[in-house]
KEVEXKE-348379 format. One line per field, with one value per residue (C-alpha): z, x, y. Coordinates in nm, 4 decimals, decimal comma, padded with zeros to 6 digits, always signed. Layout:
<atoms>
zz = Z  ...;
xx = X  ...;
yy = Y  ...;
</atoms>
This chain:
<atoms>
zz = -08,8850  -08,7658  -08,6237  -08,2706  -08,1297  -07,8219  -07,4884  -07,2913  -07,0412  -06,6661  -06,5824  -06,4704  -06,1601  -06,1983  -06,2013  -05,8852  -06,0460  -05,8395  -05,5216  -05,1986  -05,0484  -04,7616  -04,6166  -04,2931  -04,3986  -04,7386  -04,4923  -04,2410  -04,5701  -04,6707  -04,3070  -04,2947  -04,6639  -04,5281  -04,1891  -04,4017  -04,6523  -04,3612  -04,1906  -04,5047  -04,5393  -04,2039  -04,2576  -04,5832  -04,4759  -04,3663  -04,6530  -04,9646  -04,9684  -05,3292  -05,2355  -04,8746  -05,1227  -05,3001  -05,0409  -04,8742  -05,1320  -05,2155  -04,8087  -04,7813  -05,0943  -04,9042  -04,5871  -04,8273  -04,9564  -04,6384  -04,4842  -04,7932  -04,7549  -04,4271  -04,4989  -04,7594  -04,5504  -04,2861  -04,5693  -04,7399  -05,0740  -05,3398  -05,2649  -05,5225  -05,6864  -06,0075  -05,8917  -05,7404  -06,0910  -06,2143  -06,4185  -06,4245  -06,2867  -06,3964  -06,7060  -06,9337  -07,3241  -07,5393  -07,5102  -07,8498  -07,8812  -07,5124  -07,6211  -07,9491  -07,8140  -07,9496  -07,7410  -07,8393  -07,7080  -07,3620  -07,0850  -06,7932  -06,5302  -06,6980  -06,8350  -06,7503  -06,9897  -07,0083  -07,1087  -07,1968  -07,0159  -07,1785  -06,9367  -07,1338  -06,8868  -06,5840  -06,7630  -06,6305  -06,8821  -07,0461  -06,8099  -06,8476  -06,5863  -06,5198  -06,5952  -06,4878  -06,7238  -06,5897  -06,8404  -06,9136  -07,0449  -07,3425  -07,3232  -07,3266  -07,5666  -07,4803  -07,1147  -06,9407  -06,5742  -06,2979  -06,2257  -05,9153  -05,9163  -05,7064  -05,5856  -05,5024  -05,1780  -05,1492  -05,2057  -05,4618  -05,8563  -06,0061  -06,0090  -05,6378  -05,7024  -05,8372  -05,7118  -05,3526  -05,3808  -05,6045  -05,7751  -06,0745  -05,8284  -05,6543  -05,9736  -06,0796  -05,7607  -05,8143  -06,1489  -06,0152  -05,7480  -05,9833  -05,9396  -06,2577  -06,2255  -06,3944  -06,1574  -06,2958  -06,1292  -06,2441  -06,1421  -05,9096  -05,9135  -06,1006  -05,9560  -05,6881  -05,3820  -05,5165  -05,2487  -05,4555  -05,1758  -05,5158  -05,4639  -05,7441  -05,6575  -05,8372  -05,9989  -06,0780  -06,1120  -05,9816  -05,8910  -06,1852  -06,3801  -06,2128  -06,2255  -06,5761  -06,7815  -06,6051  -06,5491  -06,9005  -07,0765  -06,9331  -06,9668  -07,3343  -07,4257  -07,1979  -07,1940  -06,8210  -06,6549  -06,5967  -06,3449  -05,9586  -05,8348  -06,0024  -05,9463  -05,6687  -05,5096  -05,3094  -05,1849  -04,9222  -04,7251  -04,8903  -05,1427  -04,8724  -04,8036  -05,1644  -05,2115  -04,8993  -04,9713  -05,3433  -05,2736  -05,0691  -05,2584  -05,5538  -05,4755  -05,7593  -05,9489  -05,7144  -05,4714  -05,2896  -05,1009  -04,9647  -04,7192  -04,6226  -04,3756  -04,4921  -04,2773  -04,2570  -04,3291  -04,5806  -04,5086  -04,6911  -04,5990  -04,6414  -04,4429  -04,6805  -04,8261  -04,9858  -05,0515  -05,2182  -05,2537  -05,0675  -05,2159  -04,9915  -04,9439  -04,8283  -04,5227  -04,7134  -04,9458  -04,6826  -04,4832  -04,8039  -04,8256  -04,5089  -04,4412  -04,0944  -04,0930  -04,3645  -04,2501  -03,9885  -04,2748  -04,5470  -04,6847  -04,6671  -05,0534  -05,2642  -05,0451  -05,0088  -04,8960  -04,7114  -04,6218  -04,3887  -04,2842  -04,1034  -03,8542  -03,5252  -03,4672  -03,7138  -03,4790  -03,6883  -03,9235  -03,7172  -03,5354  -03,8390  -03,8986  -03,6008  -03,5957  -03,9794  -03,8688  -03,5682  -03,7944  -04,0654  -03,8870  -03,8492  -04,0367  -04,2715  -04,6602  -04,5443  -04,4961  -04,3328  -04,2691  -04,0217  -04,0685  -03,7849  -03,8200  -03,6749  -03,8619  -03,9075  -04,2526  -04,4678  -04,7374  -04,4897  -04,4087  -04,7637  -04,9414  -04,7413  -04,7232  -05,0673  -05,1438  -04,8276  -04,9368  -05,3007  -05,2275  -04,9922  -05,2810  -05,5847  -05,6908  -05,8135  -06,1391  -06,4460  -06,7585  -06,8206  -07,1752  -07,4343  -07,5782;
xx = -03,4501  -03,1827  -03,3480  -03,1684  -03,0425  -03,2688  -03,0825  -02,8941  -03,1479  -02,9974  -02,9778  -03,2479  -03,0742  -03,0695  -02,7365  -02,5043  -02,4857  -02,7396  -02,6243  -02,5652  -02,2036  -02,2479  -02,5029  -02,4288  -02,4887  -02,2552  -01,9917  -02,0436  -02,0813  -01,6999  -01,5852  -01,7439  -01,5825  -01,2883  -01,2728  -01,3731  -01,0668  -00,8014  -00,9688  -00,9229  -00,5887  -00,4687  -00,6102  -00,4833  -00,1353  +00,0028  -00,1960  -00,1593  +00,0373  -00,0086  -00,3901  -00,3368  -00,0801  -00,3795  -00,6551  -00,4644  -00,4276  -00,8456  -00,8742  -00,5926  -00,7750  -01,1147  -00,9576  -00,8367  -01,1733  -01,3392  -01,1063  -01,1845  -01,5300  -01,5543  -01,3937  -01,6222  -01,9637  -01,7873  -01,8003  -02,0976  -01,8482  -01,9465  -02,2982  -02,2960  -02,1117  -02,2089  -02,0023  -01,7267  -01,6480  -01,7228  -02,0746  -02,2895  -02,6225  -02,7722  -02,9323  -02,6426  -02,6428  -02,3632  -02,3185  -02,3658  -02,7192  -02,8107  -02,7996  -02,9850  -03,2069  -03,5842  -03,9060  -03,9884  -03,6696  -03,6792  -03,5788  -03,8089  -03,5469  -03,3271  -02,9503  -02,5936  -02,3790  -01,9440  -01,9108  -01,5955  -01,4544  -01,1500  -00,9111  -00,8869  -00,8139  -00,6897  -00,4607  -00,5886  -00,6508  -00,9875  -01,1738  -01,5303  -01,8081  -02,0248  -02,3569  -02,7090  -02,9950  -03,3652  -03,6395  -03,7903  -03,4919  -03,6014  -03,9828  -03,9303  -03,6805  -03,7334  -03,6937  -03,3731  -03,3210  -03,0978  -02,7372  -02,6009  -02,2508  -02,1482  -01,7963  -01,6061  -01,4384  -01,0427  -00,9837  -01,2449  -01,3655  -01,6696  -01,8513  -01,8581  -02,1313  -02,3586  -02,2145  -02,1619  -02,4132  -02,6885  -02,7057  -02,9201  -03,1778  -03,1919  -03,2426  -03,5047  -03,6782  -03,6304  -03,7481  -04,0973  -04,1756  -04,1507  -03,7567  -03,6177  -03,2425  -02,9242  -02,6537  -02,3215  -01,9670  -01,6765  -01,3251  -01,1498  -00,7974  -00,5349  -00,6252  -00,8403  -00,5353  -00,4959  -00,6066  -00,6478  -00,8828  -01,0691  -00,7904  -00,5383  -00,1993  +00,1711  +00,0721  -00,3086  -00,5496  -00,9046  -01,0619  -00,9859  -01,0977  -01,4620  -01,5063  -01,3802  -01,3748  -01,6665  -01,9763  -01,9293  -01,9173  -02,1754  -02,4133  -02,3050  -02,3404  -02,6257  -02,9914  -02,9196  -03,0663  -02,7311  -02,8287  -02,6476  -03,0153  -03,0350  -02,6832  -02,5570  -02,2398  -02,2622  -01,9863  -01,8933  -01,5954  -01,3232  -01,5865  -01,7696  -01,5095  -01,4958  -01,8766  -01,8343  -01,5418  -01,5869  -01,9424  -01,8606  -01,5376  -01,8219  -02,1436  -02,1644  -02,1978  -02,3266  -02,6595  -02,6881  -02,4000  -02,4512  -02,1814  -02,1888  -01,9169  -01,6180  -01,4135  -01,4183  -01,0256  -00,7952  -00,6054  -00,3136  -00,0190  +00,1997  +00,0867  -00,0295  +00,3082  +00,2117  -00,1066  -00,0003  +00,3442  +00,6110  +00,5075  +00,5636  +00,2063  +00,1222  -00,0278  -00,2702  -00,3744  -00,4234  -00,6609  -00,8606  -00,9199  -01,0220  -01,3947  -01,3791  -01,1827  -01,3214  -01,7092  -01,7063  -01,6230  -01,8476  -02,1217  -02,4697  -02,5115  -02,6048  -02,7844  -02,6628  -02,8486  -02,6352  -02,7149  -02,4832  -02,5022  -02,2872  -02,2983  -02,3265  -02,0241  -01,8025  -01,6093  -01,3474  -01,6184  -01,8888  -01,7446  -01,6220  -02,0035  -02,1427  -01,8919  -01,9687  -02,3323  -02,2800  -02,0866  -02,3601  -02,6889  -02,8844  -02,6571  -02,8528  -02,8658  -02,7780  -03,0347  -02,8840  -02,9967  -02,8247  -02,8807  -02,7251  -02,8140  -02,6953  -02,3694  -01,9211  -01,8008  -01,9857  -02,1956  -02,4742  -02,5025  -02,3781  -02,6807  -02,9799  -02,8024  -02,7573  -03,1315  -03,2424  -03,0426  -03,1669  -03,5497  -03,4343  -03,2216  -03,3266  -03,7041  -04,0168  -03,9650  -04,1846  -03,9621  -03,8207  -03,7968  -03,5560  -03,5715;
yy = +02,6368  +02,3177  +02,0724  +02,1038  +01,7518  +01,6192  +01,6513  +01,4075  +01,2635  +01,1746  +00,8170  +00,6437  +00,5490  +00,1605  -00,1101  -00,0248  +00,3727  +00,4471  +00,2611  +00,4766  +00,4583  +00,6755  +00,4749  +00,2593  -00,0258  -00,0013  +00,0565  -00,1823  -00,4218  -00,3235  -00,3532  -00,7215  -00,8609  -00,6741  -00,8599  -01,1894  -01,1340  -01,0904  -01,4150  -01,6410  -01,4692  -01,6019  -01,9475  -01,9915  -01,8532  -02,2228  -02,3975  -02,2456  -01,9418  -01,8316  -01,8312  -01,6323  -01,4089  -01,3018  -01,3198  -01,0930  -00,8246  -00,8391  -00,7849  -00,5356  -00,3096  -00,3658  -00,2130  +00,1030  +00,1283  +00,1041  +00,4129  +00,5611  +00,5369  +00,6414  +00,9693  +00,9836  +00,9364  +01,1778  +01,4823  +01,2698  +01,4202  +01,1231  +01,0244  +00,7211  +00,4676  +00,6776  +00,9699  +00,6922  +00,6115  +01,0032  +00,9282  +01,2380  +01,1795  +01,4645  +01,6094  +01,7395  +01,8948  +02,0280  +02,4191  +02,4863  +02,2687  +02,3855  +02,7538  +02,7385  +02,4954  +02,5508  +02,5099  +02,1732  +02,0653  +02,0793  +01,8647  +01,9008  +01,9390  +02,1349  +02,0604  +02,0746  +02,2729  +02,2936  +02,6296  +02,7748  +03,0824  +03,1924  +03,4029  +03,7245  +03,9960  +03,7366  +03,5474  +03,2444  +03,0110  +02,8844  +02,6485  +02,5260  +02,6261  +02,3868  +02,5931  +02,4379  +02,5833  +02,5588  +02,4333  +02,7507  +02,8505  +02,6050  +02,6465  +03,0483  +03,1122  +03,5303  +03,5288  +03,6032  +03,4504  +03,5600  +03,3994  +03,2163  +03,1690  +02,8686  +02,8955  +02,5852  +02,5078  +02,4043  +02,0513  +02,1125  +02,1323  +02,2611  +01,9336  +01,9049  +02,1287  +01,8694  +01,5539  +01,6062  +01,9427  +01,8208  +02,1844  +02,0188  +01,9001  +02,2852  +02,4338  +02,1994  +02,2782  +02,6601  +02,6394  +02,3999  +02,6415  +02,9841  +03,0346  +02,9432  +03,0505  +02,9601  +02,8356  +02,8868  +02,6796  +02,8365  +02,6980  +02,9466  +02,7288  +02,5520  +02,2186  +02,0604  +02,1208  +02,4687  +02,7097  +03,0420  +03,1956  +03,3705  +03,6592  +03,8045  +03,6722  +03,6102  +03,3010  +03,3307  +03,6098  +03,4283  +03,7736  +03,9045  +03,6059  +03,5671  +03,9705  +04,0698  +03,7393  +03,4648  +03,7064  +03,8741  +03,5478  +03,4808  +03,7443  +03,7790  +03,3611  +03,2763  +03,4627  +03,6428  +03,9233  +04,1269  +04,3589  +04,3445  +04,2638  +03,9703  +03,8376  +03,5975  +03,4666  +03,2025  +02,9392  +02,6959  +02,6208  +02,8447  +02,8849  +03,0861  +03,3109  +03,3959  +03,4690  +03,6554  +03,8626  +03,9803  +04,0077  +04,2710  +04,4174  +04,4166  +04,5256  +04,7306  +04,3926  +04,1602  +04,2014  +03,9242  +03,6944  +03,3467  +03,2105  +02,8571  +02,7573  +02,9842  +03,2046  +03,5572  +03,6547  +03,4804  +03,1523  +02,9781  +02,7540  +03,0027  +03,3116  +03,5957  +03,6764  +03,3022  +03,3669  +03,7210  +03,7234  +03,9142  +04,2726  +04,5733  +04,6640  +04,3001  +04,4147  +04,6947  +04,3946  +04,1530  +04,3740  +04,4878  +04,0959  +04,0904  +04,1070  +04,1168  +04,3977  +04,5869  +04,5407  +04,8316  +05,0835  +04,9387  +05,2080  +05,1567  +05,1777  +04,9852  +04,7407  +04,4097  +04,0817  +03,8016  +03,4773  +03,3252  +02,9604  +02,7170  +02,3987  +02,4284  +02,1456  +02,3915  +02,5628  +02,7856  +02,9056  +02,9082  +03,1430  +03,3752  +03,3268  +03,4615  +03,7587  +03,8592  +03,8610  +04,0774  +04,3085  +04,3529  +04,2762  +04,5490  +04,7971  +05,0346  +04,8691  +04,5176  +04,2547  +03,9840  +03,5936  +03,4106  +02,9945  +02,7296  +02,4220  +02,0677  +01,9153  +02,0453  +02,1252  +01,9227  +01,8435  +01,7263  +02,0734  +02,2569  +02,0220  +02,1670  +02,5362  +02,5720  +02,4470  +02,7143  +02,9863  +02,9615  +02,9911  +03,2972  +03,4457  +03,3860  +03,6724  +03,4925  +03,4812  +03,6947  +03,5944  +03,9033  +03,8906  +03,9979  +04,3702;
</atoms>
């Protein structure tokens, strides 16, 4: 048999990739060369003006950065200068060696695979989903493992899943405590200011795409247990009204939903007729996107168990959150989970909610194996 290439190991952390930029004192360090810079600048004005000239331009770029960064610590987005500069820090592999991989090959926290998706049925395109494998699925070549799809938010991409997210590190710690699990990221729009709010519209079919084309690629190019039970959505921000609402439009694929922070009825900039065009049944399609709306009439079968989780500073969501939980809490065949914790819409809260949720969702496993 091929001698299967060894895996791509993460980075060991050292050099400034591994340097904190959310921290407060990073930030009060780019306030301080900042102030310095636009000091020298005004002293050297009247002396050498080619020399204030540039001064000036280093301190006005340190200001930018400084803003920058403290939108950045506010939604704690890029944790390090690593994922500044877009440098994984986390174990990845090729696809193709990832899959095949034989036992002697493993990494022990798992690896990062770009798998291609190829819109088939949608229409959308082929994208790669950002797939997380846990070591066993290299030390147990026969076992199968349940799927997590992670759903991005809007701004957003795939990766924000294990930048901002640290997915990687959550599956390594499912896999260590007996919850080995691949976590798949599929993109759900065009671009990162796309807001496709994971619905079928005029000029993108994401529903379609993550039903018909993501979870069958899937399940036929990655060793899965492809059974509802073992299947989750979960997203954040927007991402969480996706989980959320297609969890629920598809339970006969999907058994467990985890909502971090998203609302419980579709937004866009431009109303719904934006959203999904100016078609004569708009309203009928609106409200059958509408969790909120739809919960009351939902059947008890087959079961469904939700995780919902938000900030307690989030108003909007938060309370979406604590009205999809009334709706759904002690309904017969739901099993609900409601999570508040302190923090708004951010990753300080998505980070520790996604590694919660996870150890809530995902069975103990017993390597199912192959048949």
């Amino acid at each position: 048999m091929p001698v299967v290439p060894a895996l791509r190991r993460r980075s060991k952390g050292c050099g400034l990739g591994s340097v904190v930029v959310i921290g407060k004192w990073f930030v009060l360090g780019l306030a301080a060369l900042s102030l310095v810079g636009w000091v020298c600048c005004v002293w050297l004005r009247r002396r050498r003006r080619a020399a204030a000239i540039g001064v000036g331009t280093v301190a006005m770029l340190l200001t930018l950065a400084t803003v920058a960064d403290l939108v950045n610590v506010h939604y704690g987005y890029l944790p390090r200068v690593d994922d500044v500069v877009g440098v994984t820090s986390w174990p990845t592999a090729p696809a193709r060696d990832a899959i095949a991989a034989m036992p002697n090959r493993p990494h022990r926290r798992g690896s990062v695979i770009a798998l291609p998706v190829a819109g088939k049925h949608s229409g959308f395109g082929t994208h790669r989903a950002l797939v997380y494998l846990p070591p066993q699925y290299f030390t147990e070549p026969g076992a199968r493992f349940p799927v997590v799809y992670l759903l991005h938010g809007s701004p957003g991409a795939p990766v924000d899943w294990y930048r901002a997210n640290e997915a990687a590190t959550t599956g390594a710690l499912l896999a260590s405590t007996g919850q080995p699990a691949i976590l798949v990221a599929p993109r759900v729009s065009h671009d990162w200011l796309d807001d496709s709010e994971c619905v079928d519209r005029p000029s993108e079919h994401i529903e379609t795409y993550l039903i018909d084309d993501v979870i069958p690629t899937v399940d036929t190019e990655l060793r899965t247990l492809p059974d509802r039970a073992d299947r989750v959505f979960a997203g954040m921000s927007a991402g969480g009204f996706c989980a959320l609402n297609l969890g629920l439009r598809h339970r006969d694929l999907v058994g467990t939903v985890v909502a971090m922070s998203g609302l419980a009825e579709p937004t866009h900039s431009g109303g719904m007729a934006g959203l999904f065009g100016p078609r004569p049944d708009l309203a009928a399609v609106a409200a059958a996107n509408t969790p909120v709306r739809y919960a009351r009439a939902l059947p008890p079968s087959p079961p469904m168990r939700i995780w919902l989780d938000c900030g307690r500073g989030d108003r909007e969501a938060l309370r979406d959150t604590r009205t999809m939980a009334g709706l759904l809490t002690h309904r017969d065949g739901f099993d609900v989970v409601l999570r508040l914790r302190p923090g708004g819409h951010d990753y300080g809260v998505w980070r520790p909610a996604l590694r919660d949720s996870l150890r809530w969702a995902v069975p103990t496993s017993t390597l199912a194996t192959m048949s």
